[in-house]
C-alpha positions in Angstrom: -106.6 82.2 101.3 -103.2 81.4 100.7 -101.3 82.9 97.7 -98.6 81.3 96.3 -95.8 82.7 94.2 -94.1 80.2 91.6 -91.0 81.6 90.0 -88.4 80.0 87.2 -84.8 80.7 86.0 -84.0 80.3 82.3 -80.5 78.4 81.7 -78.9 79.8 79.0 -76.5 77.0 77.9 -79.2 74.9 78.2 -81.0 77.0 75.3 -78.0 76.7 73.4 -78.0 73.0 73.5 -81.8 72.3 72.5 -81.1 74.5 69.3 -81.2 72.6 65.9 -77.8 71.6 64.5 -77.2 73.1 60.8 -73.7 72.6 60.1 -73.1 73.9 56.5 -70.2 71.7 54.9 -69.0 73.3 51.3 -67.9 71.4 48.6 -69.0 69.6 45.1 -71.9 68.3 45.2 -72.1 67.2 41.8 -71.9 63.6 41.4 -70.4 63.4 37.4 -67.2 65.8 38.9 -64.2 63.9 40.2 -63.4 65.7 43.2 -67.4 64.6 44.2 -68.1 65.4 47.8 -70.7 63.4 49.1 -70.6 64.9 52.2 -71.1 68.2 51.1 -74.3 70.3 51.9 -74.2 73.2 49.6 -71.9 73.2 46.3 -69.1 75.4 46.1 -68.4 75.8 42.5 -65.2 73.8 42.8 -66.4 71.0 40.6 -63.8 69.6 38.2 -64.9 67.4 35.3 -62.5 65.0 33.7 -62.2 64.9 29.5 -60.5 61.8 28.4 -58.3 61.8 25.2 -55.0 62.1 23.8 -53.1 64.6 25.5 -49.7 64.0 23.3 -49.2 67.1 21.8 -46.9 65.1 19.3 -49.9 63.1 18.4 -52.0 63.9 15.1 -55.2 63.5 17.3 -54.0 66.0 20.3 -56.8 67.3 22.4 -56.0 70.2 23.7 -59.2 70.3 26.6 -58.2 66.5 27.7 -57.9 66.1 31.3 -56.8 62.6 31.5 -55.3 60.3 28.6 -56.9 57.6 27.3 -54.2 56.4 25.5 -55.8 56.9 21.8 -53.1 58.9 20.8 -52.0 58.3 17.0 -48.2 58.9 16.3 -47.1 59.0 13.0 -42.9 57.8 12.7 -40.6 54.8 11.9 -42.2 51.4 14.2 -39.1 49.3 12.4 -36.5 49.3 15.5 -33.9 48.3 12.4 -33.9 51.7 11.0 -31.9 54.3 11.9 -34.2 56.8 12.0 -36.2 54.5 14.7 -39.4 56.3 16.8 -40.3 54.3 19.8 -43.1 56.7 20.4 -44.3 56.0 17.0 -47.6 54.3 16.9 -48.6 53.5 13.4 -45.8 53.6 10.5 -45.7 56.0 7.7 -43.1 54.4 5.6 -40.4 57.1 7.0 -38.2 54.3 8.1 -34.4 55.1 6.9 -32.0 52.1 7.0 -28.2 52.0 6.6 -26.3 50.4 3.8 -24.8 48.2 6.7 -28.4 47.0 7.9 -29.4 46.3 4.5 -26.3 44.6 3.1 -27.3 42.0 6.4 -28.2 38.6 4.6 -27.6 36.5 1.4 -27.1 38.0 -2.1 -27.2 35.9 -5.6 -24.8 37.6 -8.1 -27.1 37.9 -10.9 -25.0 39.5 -13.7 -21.7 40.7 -13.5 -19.5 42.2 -16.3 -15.9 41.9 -16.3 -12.3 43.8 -17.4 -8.9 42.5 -17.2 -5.7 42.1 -18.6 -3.6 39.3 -18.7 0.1 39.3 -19.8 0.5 36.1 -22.0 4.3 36.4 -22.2 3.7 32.5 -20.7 2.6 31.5 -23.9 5.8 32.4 -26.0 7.1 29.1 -25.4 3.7 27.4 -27.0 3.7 30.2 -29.5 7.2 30.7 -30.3 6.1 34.7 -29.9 5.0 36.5 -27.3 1.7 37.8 -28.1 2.3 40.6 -24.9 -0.7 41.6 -22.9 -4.3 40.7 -23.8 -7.8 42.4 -22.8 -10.5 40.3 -21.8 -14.0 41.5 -20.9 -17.4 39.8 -20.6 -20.1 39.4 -19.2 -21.7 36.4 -16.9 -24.8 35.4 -15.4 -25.1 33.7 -12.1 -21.7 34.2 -11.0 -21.8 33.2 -7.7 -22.8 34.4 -4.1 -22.1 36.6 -1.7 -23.4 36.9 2.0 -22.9 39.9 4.9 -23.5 39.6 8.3 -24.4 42.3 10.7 -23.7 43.3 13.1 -21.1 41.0 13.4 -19.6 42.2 9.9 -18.4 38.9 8.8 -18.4 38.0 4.7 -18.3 34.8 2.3 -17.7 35.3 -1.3 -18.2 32.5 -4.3 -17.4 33.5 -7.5 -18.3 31.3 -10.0 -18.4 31.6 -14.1 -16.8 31.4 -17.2 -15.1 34.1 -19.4 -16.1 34.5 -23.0 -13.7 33.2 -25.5 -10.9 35.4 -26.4 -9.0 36.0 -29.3 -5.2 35.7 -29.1 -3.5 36.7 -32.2 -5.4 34.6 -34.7 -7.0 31.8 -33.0 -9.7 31.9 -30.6 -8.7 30.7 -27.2 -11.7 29.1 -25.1 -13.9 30.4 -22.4 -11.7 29.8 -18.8 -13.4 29.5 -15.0 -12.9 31.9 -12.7 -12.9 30.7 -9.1 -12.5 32.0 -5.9 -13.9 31.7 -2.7 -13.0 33.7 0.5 -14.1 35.7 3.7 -13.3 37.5 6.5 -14.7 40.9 7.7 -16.2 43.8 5.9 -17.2 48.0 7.0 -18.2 50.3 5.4 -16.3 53.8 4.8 -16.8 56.8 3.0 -20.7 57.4 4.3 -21.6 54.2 3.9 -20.7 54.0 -0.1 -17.4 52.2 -0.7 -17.2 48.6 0.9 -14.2 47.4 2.2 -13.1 43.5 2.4 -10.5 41.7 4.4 -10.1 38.4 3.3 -9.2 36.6 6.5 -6.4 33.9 5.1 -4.6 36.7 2.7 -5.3 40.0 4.3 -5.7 41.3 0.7 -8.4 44.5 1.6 -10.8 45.3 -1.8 -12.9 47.8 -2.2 -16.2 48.3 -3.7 -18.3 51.0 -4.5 -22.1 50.8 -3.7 -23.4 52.3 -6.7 -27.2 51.5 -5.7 -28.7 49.5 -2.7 -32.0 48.4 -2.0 -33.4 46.0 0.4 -34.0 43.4 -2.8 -31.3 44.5 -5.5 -27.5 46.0 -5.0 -25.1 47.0 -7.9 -21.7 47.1 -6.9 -18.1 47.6 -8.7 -14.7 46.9 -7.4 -11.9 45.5 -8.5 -11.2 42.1 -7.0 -8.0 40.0 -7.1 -7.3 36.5 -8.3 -5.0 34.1 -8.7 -5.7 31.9 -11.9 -4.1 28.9 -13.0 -4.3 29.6 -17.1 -3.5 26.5 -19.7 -0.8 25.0 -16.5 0.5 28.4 -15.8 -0.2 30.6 -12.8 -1.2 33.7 -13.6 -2.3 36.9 -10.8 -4.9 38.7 -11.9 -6.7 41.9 -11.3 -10.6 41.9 -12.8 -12.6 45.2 -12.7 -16.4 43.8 -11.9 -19.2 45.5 -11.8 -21.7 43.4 -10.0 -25.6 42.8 -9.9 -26.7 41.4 -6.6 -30.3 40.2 -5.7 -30.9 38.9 -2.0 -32.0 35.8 -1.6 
């Protein structure tokens, strides 16, 4: 009888290699969070979660816990890029728009009404007359006297001036109505923040000023005094005429 012995050696790397794998791998696991891992294998508490809103704080609808915009931010402000007081951040308009005299002045403007004030020296008529009747007042008023356009930037003007005086008495006879025309342009500005106008008529370089007594973007009334030279019964006569004017734009 034979005995026999069998004997066996245990490897230890070799144990090592038949052990299970469990590699742990931290991270989000949450699925709704933006910084989702998918491979992660056991949540870390680092989820973050994305709120989408305004996050202009300017805005009337901030949201102070929005993550990420979604550009539904409301901000109130001038939208007209005219005005001076422009907001190109603005979203919706709450009538805060502020425009200068210049911007508004820009366009065409019918001379509704005007009244007038002058004084005319009829010396002239002393020949006709056989006595000089001296210096004569004449005021009125006229309706649809004529036009007047600004441009701007460009600050460029036309004036028409068109109407008739009301009769005036000279001594002891009534003289009759006499036209007023003239008809000029050139550049304007505006000085005196924005109040007085100033015109250069481009053939005479005679500068007049005007003072914006109201403005609007419809209706403008305006008084200056504006120079003329008049041809009066044959005689040529110069004449100064306060105005105060009534504009309307067309």
């Amino acid at each position: 009888m034979s005995l026999a012995i069998i004997t066996t050696s245990c490897n230890e790397d070799d144990d090592e290699m038949n052990e299970p794998i469990n590699d742990v791998i931290m991270g989000c696991t949450d699925p709704t969070a933006s910084n989702y891992n998918p491979n992660a294998t056991e949540d870390d508490e680092s989820c973050v979660y994305e709120i989408s809103g305004c996050t202009n704080e300017d805005a009337v609808n901030y949201n102070s816990e929005a993550t990420v915009d979604d550009d539904s931010c409301i901000i109130l402000g001038c939208t007209d890029e005219n005005a001076i007081n422009y907001n190109p951040d603005a979203t919706d308009d709450n009538g805060s728009c502020e425009y200068s005299n210049a911007s508004i002045l820009n366009g065409n403007w019918n001379i509704i009404s005007l009244d007038y004030n002058t004084e005319i020296d009829l010396s002239f008529l002393e020949s006709i007359l056989g006595i000089n009747p001296g210096s004569q007042a004449i005021s009125g008023e006229a309706t649809n006297a004529g036009t007047w356009s600004f441009e701007y930037p460009e600050y460029l003007y036309t004036n028409n001036l068109s109407f008739s005086t009301e009769p005036v008495t000279i001594l002891t006879f009534e003289a009759p109505p006499f036209p007023i025309e003239a008809a000029t342009d050139g550049n304007w500005t505006l000085i005196n923040n924005d109040n007085v106008l100033v015109t250069t008529d481009s053939n005479t370089g005679i500068e007049s000023y005007y003072e914006i007594i109201s403005i609007t973007n419809t209706n403008a009334v305006i008084s200056g005094t504006v120079p003329f030279a008049q041809e009066i019964m044959g005689f040529a006569i110069d004449l100064d005429i306060e105005m105060e004017m009534i504009l309307e734009k067309q």
